[in-house]
MARTORVEX-331423 format. One record per residue (C-alpha): x, z, y; residue number from 1; residue in one letter. Coordinates in Angstrom, 3 decimals. Last residue first. Layout:
<rs>
     east       up    north num residu
        X        Z        Y NUM      A
...
</rs>
This chain:
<rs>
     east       up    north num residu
   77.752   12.826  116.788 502      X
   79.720   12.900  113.671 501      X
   77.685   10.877  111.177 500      X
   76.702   14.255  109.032 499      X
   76.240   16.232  111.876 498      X
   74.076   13.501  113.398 497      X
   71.769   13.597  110.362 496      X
   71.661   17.400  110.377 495      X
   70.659   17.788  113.789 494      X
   67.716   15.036  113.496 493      X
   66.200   17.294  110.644 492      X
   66.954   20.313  112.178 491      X
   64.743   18.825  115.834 490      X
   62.225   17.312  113.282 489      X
   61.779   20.583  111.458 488      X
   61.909   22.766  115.224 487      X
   58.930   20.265  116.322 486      X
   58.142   17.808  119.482 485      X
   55.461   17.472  118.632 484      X
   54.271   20.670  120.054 483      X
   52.406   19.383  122.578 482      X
   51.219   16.481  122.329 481      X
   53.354   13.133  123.292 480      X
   51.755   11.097  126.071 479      X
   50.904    6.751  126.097 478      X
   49.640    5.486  128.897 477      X
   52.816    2.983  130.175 476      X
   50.530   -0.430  129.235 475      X
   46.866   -0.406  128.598 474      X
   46.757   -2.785  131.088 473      X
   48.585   -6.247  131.904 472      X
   49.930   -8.199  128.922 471      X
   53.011  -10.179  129.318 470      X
   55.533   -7.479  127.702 469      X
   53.438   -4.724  125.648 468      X
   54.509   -1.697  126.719 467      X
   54.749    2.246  125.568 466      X
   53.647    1.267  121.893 465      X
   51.757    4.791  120.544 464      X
   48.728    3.017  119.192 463      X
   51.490    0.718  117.630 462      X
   52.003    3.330  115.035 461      X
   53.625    7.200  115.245 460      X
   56.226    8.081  112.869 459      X
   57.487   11.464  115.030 458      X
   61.314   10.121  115.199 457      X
   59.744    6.748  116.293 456      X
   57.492    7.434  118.461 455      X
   60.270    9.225  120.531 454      X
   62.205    6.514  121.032 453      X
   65.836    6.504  119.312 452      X
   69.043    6.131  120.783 451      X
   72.363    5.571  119.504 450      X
   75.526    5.415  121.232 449      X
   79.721    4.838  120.336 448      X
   78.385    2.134  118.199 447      X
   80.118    2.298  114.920 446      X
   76.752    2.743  113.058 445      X
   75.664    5.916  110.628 444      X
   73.345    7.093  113.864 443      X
   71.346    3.586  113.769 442      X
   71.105    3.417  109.970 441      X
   69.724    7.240  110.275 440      X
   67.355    6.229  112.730 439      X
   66.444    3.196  110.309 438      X
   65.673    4.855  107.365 437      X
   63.808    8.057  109.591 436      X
   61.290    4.915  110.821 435      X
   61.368    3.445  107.302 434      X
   60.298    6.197  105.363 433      X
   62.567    8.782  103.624 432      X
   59.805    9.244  100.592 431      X
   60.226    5.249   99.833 430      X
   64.251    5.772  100.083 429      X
   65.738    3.291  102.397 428      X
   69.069    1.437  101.575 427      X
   69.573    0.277  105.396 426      X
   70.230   -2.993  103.940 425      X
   67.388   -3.027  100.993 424      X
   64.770   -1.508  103.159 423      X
   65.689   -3.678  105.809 422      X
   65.704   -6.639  104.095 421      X
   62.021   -5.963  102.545 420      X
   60.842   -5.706  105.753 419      X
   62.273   -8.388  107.038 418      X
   60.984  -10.466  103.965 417      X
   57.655   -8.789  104.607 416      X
   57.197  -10.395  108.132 415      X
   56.578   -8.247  111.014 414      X
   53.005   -6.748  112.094 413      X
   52.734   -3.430  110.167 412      X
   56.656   -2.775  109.789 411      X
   56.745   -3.423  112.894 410      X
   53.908   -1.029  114.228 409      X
   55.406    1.848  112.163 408      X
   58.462    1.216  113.597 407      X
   57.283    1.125  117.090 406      X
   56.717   -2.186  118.645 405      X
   58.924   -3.287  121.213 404      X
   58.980   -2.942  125.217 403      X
   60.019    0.667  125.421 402      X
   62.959    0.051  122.898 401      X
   63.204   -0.143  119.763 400      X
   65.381    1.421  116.723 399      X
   68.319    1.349  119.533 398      X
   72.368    0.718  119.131 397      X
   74.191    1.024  122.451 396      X
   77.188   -0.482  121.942 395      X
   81.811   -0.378  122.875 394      X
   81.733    0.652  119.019 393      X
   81.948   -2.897  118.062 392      X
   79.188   -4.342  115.948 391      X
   79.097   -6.672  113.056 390      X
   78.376   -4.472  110.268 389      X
   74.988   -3.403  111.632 388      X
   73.478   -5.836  112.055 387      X
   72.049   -7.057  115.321 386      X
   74.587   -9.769  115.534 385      X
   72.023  -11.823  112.766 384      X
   73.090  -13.807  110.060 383      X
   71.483  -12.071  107.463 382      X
   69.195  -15.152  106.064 381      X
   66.393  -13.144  105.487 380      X
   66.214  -12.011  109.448 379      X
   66.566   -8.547  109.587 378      X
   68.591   -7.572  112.918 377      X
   65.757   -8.098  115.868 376      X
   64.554   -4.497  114.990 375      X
   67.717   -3.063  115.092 374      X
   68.159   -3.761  118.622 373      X
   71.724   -3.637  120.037 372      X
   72.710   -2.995  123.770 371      X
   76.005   -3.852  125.537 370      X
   78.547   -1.435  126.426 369      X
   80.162   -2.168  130.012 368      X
   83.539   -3.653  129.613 367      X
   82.987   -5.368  132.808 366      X
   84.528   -8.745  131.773 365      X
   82.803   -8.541  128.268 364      X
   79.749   -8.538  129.929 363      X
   80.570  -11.824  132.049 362      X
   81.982  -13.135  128.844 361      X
   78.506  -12.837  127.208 360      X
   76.970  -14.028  129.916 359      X
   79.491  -16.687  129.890 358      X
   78.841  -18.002  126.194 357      X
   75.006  -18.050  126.645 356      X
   72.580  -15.398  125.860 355      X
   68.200  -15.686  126.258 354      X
   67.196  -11.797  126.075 353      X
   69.475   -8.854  125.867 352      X
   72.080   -7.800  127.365 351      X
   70.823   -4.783  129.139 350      X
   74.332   -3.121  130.134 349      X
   75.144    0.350  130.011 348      X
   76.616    1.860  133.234 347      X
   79.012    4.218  133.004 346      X
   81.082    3.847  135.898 345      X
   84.644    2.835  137.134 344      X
   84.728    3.064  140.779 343      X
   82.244    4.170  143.225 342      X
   83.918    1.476  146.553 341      X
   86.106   -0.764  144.282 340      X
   84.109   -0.579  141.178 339      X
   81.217   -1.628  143.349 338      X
   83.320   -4.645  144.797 337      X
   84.297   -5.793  141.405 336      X
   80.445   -5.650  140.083 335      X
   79.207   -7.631  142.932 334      X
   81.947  -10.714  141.991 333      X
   82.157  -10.157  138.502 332      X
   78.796  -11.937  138.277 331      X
   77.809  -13.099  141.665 330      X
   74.625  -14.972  140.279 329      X
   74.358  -18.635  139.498 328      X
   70.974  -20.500  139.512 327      X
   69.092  -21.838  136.821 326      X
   65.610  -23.650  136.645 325      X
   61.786  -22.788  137.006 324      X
   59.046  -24.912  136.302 323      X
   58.351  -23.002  132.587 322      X
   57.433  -19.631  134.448 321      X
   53.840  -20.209  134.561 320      X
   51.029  -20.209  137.331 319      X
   53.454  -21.979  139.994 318      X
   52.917  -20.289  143.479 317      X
   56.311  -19.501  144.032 316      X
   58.777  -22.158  142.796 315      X
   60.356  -19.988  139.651 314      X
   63.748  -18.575  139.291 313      X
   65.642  -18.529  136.191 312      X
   68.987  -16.312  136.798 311      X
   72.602  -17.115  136.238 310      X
   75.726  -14.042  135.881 309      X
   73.649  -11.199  137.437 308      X
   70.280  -11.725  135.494 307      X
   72.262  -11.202  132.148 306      X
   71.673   -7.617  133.088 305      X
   67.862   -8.033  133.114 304      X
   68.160   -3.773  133.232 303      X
   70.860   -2.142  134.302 302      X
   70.854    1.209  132.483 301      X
   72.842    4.177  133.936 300      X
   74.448    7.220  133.184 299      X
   74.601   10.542  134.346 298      X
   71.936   10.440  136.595 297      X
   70.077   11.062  140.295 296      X
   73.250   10.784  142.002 295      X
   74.471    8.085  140.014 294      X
   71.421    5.874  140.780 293      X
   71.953    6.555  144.695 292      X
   75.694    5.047  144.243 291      X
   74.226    1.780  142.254 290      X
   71.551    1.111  145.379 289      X
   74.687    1.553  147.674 288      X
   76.485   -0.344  145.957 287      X
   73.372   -2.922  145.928 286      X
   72.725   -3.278  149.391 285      X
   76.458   -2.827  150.501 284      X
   77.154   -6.004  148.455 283      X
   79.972   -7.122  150.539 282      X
   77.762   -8.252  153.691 281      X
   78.831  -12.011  153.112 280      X
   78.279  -11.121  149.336 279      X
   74.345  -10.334  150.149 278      X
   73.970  -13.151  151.902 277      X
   74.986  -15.557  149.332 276      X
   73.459  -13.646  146.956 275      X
   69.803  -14.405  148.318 274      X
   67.725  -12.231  145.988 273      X
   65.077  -13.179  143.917 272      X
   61.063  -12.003  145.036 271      X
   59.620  -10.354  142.224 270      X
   56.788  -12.224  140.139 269      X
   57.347  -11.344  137.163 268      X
   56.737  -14.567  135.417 267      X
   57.615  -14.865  131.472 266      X
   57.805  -18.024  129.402 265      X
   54.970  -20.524  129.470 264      X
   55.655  -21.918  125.622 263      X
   56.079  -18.176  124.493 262      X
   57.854  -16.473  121.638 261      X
   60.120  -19.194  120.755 260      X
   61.022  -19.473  123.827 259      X
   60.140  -20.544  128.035 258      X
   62.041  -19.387  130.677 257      X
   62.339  -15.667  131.848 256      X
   60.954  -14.529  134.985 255      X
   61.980  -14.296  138.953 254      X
   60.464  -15.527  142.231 253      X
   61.279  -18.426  143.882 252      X
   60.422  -19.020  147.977 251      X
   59.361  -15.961  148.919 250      X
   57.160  -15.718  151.669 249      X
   58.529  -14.441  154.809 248      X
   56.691  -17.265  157.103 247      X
   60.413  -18.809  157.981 246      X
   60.617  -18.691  153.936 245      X
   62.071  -15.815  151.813 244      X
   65.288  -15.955  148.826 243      X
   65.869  -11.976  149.412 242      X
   68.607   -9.990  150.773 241      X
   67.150  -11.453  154.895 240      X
   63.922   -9.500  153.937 239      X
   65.360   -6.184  153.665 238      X
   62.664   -3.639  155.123 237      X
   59.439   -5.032  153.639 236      X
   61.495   -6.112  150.294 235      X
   63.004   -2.674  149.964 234      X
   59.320   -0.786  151.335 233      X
   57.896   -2.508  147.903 232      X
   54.980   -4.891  147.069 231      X
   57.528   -7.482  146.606 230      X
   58.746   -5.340  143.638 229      X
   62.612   -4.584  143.385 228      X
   64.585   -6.733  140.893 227      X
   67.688   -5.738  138.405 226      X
   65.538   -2.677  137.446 225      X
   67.394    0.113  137.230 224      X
   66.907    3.178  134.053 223      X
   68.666    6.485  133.934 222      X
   70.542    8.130  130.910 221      X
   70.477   11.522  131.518 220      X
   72.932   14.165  130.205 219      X
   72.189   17.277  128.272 218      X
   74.716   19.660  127.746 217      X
   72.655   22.532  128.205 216      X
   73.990   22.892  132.042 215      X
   73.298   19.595  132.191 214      X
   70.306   19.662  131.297 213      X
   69.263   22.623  133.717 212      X
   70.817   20.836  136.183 211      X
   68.899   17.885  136.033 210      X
   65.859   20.040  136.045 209      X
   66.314   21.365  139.517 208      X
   67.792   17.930  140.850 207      X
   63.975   16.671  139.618 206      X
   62.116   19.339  141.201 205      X
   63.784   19.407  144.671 204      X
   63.634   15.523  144.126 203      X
   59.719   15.502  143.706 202      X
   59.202   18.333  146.391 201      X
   61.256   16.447  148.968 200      X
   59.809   13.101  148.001 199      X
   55.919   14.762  148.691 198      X
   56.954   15.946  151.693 197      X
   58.676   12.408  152.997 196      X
   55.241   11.234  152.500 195      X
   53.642   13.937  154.256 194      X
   55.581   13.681  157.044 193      X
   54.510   10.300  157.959 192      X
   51.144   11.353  157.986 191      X
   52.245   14.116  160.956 190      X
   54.083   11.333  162.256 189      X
   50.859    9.156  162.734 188      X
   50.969    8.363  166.703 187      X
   54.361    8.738  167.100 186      X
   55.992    6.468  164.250 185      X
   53.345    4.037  164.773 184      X
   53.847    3.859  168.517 183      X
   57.991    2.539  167.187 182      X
   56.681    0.291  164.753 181      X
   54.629   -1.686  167.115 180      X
   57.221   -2.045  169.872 179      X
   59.919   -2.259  167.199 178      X
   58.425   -5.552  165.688 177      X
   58.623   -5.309  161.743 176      X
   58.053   -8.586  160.516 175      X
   55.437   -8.051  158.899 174      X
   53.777   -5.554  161.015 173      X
   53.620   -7.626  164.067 172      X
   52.339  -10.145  161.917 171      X
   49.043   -8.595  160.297 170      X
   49.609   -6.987  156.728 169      X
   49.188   -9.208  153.568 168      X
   52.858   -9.845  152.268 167      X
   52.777   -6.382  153.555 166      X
   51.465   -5.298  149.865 165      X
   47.782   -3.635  150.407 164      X
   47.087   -0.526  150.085 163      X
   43.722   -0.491  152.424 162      X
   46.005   -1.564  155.352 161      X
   46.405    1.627  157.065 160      X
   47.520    3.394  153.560 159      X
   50.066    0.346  153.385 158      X
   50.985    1.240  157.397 157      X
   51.405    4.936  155.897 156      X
   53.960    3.774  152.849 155      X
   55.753    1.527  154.682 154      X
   56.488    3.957  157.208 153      X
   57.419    6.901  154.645 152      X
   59.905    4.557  152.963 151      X
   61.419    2.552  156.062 150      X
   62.286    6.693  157.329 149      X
   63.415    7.885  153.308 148      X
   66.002    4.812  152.873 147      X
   68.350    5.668  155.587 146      X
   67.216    8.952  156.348 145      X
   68.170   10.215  152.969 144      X
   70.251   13.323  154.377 143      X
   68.235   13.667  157.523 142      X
   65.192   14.147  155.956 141      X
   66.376   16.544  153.132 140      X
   68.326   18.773  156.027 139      X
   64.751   18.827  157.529 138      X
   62.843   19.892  154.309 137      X
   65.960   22.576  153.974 136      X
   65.493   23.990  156.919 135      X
   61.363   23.711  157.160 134      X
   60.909   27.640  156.578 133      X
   57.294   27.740  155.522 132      X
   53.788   27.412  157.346 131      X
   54.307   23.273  156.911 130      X
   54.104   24.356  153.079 129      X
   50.578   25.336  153.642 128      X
   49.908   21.945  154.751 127      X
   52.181   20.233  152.465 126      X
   50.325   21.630  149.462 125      X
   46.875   20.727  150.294 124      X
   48.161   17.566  150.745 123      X
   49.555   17.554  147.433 122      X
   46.308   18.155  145.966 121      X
   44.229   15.412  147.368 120      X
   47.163   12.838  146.605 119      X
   46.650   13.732  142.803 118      X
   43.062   13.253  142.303 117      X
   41.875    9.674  143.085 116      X
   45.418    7.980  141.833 115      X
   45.819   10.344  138.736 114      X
   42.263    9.491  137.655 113      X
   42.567    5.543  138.010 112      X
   46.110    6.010  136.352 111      X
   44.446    7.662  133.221 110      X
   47.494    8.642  131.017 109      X
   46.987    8.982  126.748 108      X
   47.304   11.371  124.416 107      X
   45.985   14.595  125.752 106      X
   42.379   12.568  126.396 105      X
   40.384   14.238  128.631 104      X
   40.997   12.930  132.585 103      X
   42.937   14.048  135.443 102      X
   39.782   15.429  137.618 101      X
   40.553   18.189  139.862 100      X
   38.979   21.403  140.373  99      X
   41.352   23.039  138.057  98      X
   43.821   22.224  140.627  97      X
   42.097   24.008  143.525  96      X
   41.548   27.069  141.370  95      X
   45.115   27.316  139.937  94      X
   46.016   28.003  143.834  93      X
   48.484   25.382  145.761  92      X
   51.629   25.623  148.154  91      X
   52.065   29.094  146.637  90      X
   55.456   28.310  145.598  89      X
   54.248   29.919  141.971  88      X
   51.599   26.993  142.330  87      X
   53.589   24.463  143.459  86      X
   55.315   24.692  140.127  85      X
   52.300   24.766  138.028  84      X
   51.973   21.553  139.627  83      X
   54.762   19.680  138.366  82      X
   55.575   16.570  140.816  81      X
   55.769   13.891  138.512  80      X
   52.671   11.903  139.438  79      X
   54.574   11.836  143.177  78      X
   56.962    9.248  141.445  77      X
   60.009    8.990  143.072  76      X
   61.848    7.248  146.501  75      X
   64.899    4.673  145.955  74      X
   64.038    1.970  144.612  73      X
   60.910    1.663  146.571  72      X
   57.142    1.186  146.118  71      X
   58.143    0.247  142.222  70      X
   57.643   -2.805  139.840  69      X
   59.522   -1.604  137.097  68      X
   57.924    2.009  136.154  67      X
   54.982   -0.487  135.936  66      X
   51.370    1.084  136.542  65      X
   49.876   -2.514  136.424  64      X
   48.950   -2.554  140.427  63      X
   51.325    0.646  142.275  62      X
   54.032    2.812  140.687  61      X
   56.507    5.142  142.573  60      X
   59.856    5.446  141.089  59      X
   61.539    7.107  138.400  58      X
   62.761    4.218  136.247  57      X
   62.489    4.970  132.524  56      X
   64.066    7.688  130.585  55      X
   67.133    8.461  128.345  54      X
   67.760   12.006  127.236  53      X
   71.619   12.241  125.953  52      X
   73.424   14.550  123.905  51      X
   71.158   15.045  120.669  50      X
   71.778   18.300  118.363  49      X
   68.345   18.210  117.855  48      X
   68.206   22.064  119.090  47      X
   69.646   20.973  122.598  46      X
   67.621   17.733  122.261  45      X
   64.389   20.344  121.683  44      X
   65.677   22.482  125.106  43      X
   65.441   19.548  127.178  42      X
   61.869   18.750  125.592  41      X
   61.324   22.696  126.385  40      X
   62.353   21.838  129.850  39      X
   60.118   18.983  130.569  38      X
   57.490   20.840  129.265  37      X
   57.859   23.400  131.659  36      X
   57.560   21.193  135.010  35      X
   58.888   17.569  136.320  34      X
   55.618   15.936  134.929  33      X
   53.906   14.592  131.861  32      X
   50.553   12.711  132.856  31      X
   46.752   14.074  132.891  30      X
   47.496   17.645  134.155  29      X
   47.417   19.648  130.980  28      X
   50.857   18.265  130.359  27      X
   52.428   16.798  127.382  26      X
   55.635   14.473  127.992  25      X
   54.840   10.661  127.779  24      X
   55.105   10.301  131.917  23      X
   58.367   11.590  132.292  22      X
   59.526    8.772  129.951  21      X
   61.483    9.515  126.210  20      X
   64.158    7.587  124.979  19      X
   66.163   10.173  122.692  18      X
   69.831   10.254  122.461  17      X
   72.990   10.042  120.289  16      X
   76.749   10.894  120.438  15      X
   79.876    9.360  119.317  14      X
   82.568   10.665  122.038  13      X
   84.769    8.219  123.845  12      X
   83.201    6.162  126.439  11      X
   79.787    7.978  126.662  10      X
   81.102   11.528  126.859   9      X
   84.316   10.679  129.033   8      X
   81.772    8.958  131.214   7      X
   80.120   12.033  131.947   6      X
   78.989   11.140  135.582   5      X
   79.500   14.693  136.830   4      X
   83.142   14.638  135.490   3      X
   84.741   12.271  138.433   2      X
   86.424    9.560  136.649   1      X
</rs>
């Protein structure tokens, strides 16, 4: 396997990493961006002794602010741009951006703010930058035509349209009619050039930062959603991959059937795909999806994974999730033709959620590692595969992930007999605390992978939580201070992994 994708590192060497998104890092800007902080945080898993930095998805966020309902799959987060950057470019002056309004708390993201203020700037930037040598913009352009072009198009007719999803737009823009598209393309180019702009900065930025990890021995553990938004230039530009009517409605949408944890289960709302059309045109969609992914990281999350052997899909326009039923996926199918064109790859595969026998087989048949939770593991009656003791080293183990409490909010909200089993498993000292108990559980494992949010190493409650699954707002705010991220933690982390050889 080609080195880049450090799968020798993820297959074979015990290591550990920190879950940490762009937008948590501190910034005087209102959100964490591509800039020096990002950096120093690369330089604190250097000190840390860590080997991977895991994040969320990179993309362009609309309504709710979800990392996993994205513009496009492909295209990244203007928010990210660093400014400070643009500013040694001279694409912007420390005036203009002190001018602008991102909001006053250090520890939390104001979307509302970001969306007023941000654009304003970067179109400052682009004009001056349309003064500079365009070589490389145009290279940039023609490189990532095929997804950049739909991109930029969707992204000005949505601006046209008051932001609105094209579920809304008027017919000839629906369903794309060339005549329409095509006087589009001339009469707002200029706009249209923006948006590619803004991608050229954000990936200029982001390739320049990958390498800096890497060189430091850093790798990044990227994050895919299974679905794309309907709100999204994919969906716009690829409605024959999708299960939509004559009208280009969808006809299901995905979610999660009901549990213990909710009578209605969960609806997402993304359209599901048509995999019948999708495996008549070999799964070029997705490989080439997966081969975009692996550009941008050195590993990669699937999330939903189960979603690929049978997925629940829901009649659109039902108000819960508990009308929906089961449908096959491709399974082995879509993941045997993407080994065949990229080859083997280290993906890492979210398996978590409602399991049967052949999802689990399904995994097994890819040999991608699955994920453990150690916060699911302390049932009373120790029976749980979340322990511990009955892994396989071919895991992921996590303290929590983005959509769980933080330590210090579990131990808050779950029952004291799981408490009290933890302590007693994990053998917890009372001045260790439970968050540093369990992160050094995690790293003692056999999994060949552990990774630990960043609340967690730093002790922070449920005022920290990243996302709260089925609630809307108040999710995806939270931002590390600077200088949290401290030399004592990054010694104290260091030592641990010494000690468990990773």
């Amino acid at each position: 396997m080609d080195e880049k994708y450090n799968y020798k590192n993820l297959k074979t060497n015990r290591g550990s990493g920190i879950l940490l998104h762009i937008s948590s890092l501190p910034s005087p800007y209102g959100i964490g961006s591509l800039g020096e902080e990002a950096y120093r945080f690369v330089n604190f898993l250097k000190e840390a002794g860590q080997k991977f930095w895991q994040i969320l998805p990179l993309g362009p966020t609309g309504y709710g602010d979800s990392p996993y309902q994205s513009f496009s799959a492909y295209a990244g987060n203007p928010y990210f741009i660093d400014l400070d950057f643009l500013v040694k470019e001279e694409l912007l002056t420390q005036e203009e951006i002190e001018t602008a309004d991102f909001g006053t708390d250090p520890t939390r993201v104001d979307y509302e703010k970001l969306y007023r203020g941000r654009s304003r700037l970067l179109e400052k930037a682009y004009i001056r930058f349309k003064e500079k040598d365009q070589e490389k913009f145009l290279a940039f352009q023609k490189r990532n035509a095929i997804w950049l072009e739909d991109y930029c198009l969707y992204m000005l007719i949505k601006e046209k349209q008051k932001h609105r999803s094209w579920a809304y737009w008027p017919e000839e823009f629906r369903r794309r009619e060339g005549k329409t598209l095509g006087k589009w393309r001339l009469k707002y180019a200029k706009r249209m050039e923006f948006f590619a702009f803004v991608q050229y900065k954000f990936y200029q930025q982001w390739q320049d930062l990958k390498n800096y990890a890497n060189e430091q021995g850093i790798s990044f553990i990227g994050d895919i959603p299974i679905y794309v938004a309907q709100d999204s230039a994919d969906a716009w530009a690829n409605p024959e991959i999708f299960q939509f009517d004559q009208e280009l409605n969808p006809e299901f949408v995905g979610g999660c059937p009901p549990d213990d944890f909710s009578n209605d289960g969960q609806l997402w709302g993304n359209p599901v795909y048509n995999w019948e059309v999708l495996e008549k045109e070999g799964y070029t969609w997705w490989i080439r999806r997966i081969n975009w992914n692996f550009k941008l990281f050195d590993v990669l999350r699937i999330d939903h994974f189960r979603g690929f052997e049978s997925f629940w899909k829901v009649p659109y326009g039902d108000a819960t999730a508990a009308g929906g039923h089961w449908e096959k996926g491709p399974a082995m199918k879509l993941f045997q033709a993407v080994k065949k064109e990229l080859g083997d790859l280290p993906i890492i595969a979210e398996d978590l959620g409602y399991m049967t026998r052949e999802v689990y087989e399904f995994r097994e048949a890819t040999r991608f590692p699955g994920m453990k939770i150690l916060q699911f593991a302390f049932s009373p009656s120790a029976d749980s595969d979340y322990l511990p003791h009955n892994y396989t080293d071919n895991c992921v183990v996590y303290t929590g992930t983005h959509d769980n409490d933080t330590i210090a909010g579990w131990k808050m909200n779950a029952p004291a007999e799981e408490i009290y089993f933890a302590t007693r498993y994990m053998g917890i000292r009372e001045e260790e605390g439970l968050n540093w108990g369990l992160i050094r559980g995690a790293l003692r494992s056999v999994a060949k992978l552990a990774v630990f949010q960043m609340q967690d190493l730093l002790g922070l409650d449920n005022d920290a939580r990243m996302n709260n699954p089925g609630t809307l707002g108040g999710n995806w705010c939270w931002r590390m201070k600077e200088g949290d991220a401290s030399e004592e933690i990054a010694q104290k982390l260091r030592e641990l992994c010494r000690i468990y050889g990773r």
